[in-house]
C-alpha positions in Angstrom: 44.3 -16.4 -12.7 44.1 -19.7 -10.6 41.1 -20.9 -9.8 40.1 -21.3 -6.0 37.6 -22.9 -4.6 35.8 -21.1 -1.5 35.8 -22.3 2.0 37.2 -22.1 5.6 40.4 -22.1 4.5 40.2 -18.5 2.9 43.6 -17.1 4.0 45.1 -20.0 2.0 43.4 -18.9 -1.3 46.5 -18.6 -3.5 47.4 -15.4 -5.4 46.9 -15.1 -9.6 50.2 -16.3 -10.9 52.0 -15.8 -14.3 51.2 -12.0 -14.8 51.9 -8.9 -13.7 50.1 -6.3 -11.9 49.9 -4.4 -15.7 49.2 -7.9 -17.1 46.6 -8.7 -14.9 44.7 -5.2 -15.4 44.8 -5.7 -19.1 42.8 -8.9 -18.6 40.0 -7.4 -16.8 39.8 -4.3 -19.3 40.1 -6.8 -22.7 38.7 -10.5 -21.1 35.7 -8.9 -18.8 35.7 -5.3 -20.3 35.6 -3.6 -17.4 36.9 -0.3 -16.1 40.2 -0.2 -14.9 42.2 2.3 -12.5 45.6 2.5 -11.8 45.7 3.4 -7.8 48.4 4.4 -5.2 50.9 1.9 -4.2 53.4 0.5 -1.6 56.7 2.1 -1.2 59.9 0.4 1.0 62.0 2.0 3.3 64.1 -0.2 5.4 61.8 -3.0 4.9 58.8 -1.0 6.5 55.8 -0.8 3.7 54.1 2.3 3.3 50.9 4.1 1.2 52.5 6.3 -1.8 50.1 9.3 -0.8 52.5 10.1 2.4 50.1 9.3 5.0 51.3 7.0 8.0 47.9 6.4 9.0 46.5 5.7 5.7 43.0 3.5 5.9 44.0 1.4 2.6 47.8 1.8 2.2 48.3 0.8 -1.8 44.7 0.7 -2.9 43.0 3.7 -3.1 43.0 6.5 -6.3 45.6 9.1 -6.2 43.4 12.2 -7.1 39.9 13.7 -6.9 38.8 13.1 -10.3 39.8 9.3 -10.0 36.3 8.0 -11.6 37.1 10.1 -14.7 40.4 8.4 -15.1 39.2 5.1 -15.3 39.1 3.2 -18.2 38.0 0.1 -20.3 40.7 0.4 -23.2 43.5 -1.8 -23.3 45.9 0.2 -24.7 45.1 3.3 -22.0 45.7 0.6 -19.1 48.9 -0.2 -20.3 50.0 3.1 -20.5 48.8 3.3 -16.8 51.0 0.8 -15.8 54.0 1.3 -18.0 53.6 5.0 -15.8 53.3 2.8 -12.7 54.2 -0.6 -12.6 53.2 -1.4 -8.8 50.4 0.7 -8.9 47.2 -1.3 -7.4 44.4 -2.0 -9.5 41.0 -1.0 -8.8 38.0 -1.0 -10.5 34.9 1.2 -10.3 31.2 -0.1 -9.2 28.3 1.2 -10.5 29.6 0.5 -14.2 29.6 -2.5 -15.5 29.1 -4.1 -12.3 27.7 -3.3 -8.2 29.1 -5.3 -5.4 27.5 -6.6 -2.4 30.1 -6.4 0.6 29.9 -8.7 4.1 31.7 -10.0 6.1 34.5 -12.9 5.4 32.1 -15.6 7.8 28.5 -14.8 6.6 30.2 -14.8 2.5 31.4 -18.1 2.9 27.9 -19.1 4.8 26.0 -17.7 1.8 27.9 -19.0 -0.5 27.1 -22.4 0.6 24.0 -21.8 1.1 24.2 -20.2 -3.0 25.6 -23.4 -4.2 22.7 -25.5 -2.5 20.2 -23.7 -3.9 22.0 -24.0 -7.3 22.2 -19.7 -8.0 23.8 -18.2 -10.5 27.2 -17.0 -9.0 29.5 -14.1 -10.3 33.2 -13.4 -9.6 33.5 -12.6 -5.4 36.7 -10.7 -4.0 38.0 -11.7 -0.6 39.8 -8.9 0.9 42.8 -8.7 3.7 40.2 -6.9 6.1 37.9 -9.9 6.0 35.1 -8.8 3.6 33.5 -10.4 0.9 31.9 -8.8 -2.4 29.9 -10.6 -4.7 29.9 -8.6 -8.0 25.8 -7.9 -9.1 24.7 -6.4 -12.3 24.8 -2.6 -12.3 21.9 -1.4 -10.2 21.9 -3.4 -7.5 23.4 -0.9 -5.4 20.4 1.3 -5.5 18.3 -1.8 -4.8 19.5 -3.0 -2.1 18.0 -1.1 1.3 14.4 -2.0 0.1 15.5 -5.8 -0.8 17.3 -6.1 2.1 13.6 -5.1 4.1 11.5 -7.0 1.7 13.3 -10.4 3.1 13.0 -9.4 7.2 16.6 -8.9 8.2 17.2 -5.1 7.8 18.6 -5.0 11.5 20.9 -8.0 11.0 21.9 -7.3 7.2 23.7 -3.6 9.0 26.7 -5.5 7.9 25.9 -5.5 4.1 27.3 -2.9 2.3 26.7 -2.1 -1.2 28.9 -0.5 -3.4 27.8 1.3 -6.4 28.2 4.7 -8.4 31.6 6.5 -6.8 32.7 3.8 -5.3 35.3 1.1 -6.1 36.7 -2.4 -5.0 40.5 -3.6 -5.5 40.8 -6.2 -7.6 43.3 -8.7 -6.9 46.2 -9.2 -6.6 46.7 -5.9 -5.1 48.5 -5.6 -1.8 46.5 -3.3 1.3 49.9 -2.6 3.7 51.0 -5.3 5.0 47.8 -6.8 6.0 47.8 -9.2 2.6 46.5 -9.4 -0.9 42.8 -9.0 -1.7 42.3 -12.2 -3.4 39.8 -14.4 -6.1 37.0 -16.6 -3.7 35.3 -16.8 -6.9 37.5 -16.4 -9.4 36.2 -14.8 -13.1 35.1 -17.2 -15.8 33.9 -17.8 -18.9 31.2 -19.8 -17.0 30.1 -16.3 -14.8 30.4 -13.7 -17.4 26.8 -12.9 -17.0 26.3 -11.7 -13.4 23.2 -12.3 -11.1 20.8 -9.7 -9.7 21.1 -8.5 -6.6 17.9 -9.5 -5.9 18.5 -12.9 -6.5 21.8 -12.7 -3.8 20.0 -10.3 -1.3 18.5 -13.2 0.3 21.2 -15.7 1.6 23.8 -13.2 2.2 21.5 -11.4 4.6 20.3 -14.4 5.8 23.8 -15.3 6.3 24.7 -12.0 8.1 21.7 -12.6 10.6 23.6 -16.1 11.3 26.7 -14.2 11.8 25.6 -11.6 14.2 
């Protein structure tokens, strides 16, 4: 995975390169153990790109789970990933929150504002997602989902933070480099690391990226 370095120029944050999609999952399930899902994916028909679950109007065309009991399915062995893919080979990969890891979601702006802001103040910083749709999320130590709301009102910006989002138990984030549509690839604005294995707290992030979302608004 290449590294990136965050900034202004987000759109141009290049893609992982040398690996595949079955490749790259493998990675996250052996190098960062985490659970790994093998979602819906992008069919072509006369160059048009469309979600494999049928549906023209789909929200997340080639990134969402394929059936109900999707959080069942996912997995942190190697070998069962492979098998996922070998099923699947464009499938996109997603991987559950409220495992081994939350996520804090904002928007694309106030991210890169906080994560100035992060750098300044010298914080720990774990891997962060940058997604076609604009959003940021800065992976947290499990729990930090649930903790959240009442960190979010302990710093004074509930009203301006409405555009946080945490994600925890039952919910998911695509990893990159899948595809949503034709919109783009969700890519690395932080990319893993030996170096930010061990995540932060939430409570340690609540602070500048709320700040940063009141600067946004």
């Amino acid at each position: 995975m290449d590294e990136t370095t965050a900034g202004p120029e987000a759109a141009r944050i290049p893609r992982p390169r040398g690996g595949s999609l079955l490749e790259t999952a493998v990675a996250y399930a052996e190098e960062r153990h985490w659970d790994v899902l093998a979602g819906s994916w992008l069919e072509d028909a006369g160059g048009v790109r469309y979600c494999s679950c049928g549906d023209t109007v789909c929200p997340a065309p080639g990134a969402h789970p394929t059936r109900p009991d999707w959080a069942t399915r996912a997995t942190g062995s190697p070998a069962v990933v492979r098998e996922m893919w070998r099923e699947q080979p464009s499938a996109s990969i997603l991987l559950p929150t409220g495992r081994t890891f939350d996520a804090l979601s904002v928007p694309e702006s106030a991210g890169f504002l906080a994560l100035a802001r992060m750098r300044r103040m010298d914080l720990n910083l774990g891997p962060v997602t940058l997604t076609p749709d604009r959003r940021m999320q800065f992976l947290v130590l499990p729990g930090g989902a649930a903790k959240a709301p009442e960190l979010v009102r302990q710093v004074g910006w509930a009203a301006a933070a409405r555009d946080l989002v945490a994600l925890g138990e039952g919910r998911y984030l695509a990893a990159p480099p899948t595809r949503i549509g034709s919109r783009g690839a969700v890519q690395w604005a932080c990319r893993p690391t030996p170096a930010n294995r061990w995540l932060p707290d939430a409570e340690e992030l609540i602070p500048p990226l709320a700040y940063a979302c009141n600067q946004d608004c």
